[in-house]
Every structure is written in structure tokens, then in C-alpha cells.
N, C-alpha and C positions, 0 to 999 in steps of 0.2 A: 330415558331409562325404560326397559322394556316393563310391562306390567308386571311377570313375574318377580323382577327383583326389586321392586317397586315396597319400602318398608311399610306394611301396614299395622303393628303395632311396636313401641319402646319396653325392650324388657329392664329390669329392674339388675344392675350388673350382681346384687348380691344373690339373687334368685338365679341367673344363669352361672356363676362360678358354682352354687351350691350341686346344680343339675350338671356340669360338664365332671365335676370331683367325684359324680357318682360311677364312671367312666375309668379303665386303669388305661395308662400309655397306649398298652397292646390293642386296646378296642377301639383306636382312630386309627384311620386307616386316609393312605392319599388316594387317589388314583390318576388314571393317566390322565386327565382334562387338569389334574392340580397344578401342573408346570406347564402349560402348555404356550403360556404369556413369555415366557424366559428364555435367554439365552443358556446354552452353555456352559457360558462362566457363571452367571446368576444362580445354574442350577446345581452347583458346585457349593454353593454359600447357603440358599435358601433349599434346605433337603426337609424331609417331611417330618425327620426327630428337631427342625428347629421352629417347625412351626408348630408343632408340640408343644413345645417349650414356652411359646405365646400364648395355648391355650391353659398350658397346665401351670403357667408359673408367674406370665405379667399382668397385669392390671390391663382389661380394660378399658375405657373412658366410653363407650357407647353401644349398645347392644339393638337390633331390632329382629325382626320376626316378618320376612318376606311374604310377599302374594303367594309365592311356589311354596312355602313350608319350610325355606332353610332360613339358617342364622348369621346373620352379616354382625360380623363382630370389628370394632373399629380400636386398634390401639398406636397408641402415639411408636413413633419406627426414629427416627432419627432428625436432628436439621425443623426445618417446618414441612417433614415427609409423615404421611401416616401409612400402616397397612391397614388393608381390606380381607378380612377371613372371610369366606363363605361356607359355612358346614351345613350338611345333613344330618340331623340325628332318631336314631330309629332304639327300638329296647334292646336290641344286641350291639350297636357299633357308631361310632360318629364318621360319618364322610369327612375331611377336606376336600369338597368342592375344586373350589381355584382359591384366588389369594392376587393380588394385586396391590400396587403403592399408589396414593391418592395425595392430591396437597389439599389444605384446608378447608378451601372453596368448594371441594368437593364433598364435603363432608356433608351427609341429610344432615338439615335441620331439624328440630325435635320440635 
């Protein structure tokens, strides 16, 4: 893993839900590196109001705080699949970064 995305501390998921709530819908924004892993079809299913919906509405199970400053947010996706958020967050706006599916094994250890 490259150094930047390398987690160097665990945040606390009730301390980052209270910090993303502070946030309306309109102030995450994707951009073009967000879909850049996906097909087509993928991008048809996985659009930036659903990963939204991840940050604004599911739980969770593991937060960390990267070398580069962003926030790799880990939530259980389906089967034994997880997804991987990567956000930027600044006082006006949260980036989606990118976003990726991970299995288990791949999940940092805390």
C-alpha cells in the first residue's frame, strides 16, 4: 500500500458520523477519479447519490485517518464483500475520492 493511503490513526465511528452530519447531502461532492475503477454498467448502479446514502445513512464498522489526510471509511456491501470510501474533507465540502470493493482479508487491522 502506498504510504499515503497507509491508515495512520482509528477514528472513533461515533466521532466521524457526528463530523460527516455536520455536512447537508449538497456539500459532498464526487468527482471524476470517484468512478474511475468501474465499468459502465457498475456506473449505472454505484452513482454518487448512492454513495451518499453510505455515508449519510449506513453504519460503519471501521473508520481510519490516512498519511494523505483523507478518510477511508469501511462498510459491510454485501455476501462477505465490503466497500472502501475514500473522502476528503475540508470546512466547505467532503470529496468522494474513489471507492472500491474489498473482501475481508483485506480489511487493515486495527
Amino acid at each position: 500500500m502506498p504510504a499515503g493511503n497507509k491508515i495512520i490513526k482509528w477514528i472513533e465511528i461515533k466521532e466521524f458520523l457526528e463530523r460527516i452530519r455536520e455536512y447537508s447531502k449538497e456539500q459532498v461532492e464526487c468527482t471524476n477519479h470517484t468512478f474511475f475503477r468501474l465499468s459502465e454498467k457498475q456506473r449505472k448502479i454505484y452513482t454518487c447519490e448512492k454513495l451518499k446514502e453510505y455515508l449519510f445513512y449506513e453504519q460503519p464498522f471501521l473508520v481510519g485517518l490516512q498519511n494523505n489526510g483523507n478518510y477511508a471509511i469501511f462498510y459491510k456491501h454485501e455476501k462477505n464483500k465490503f466497500i472502501r470510501i475514500i473522502i476528503d474533507m475540508n470546512i466547505r465540502k467532503v470529496n468522494i475520492v474513489t471507492f472500491y470493493f474489498i473482501e475481508q482479508k483485506q480489511i487493515p487491522r486495527i
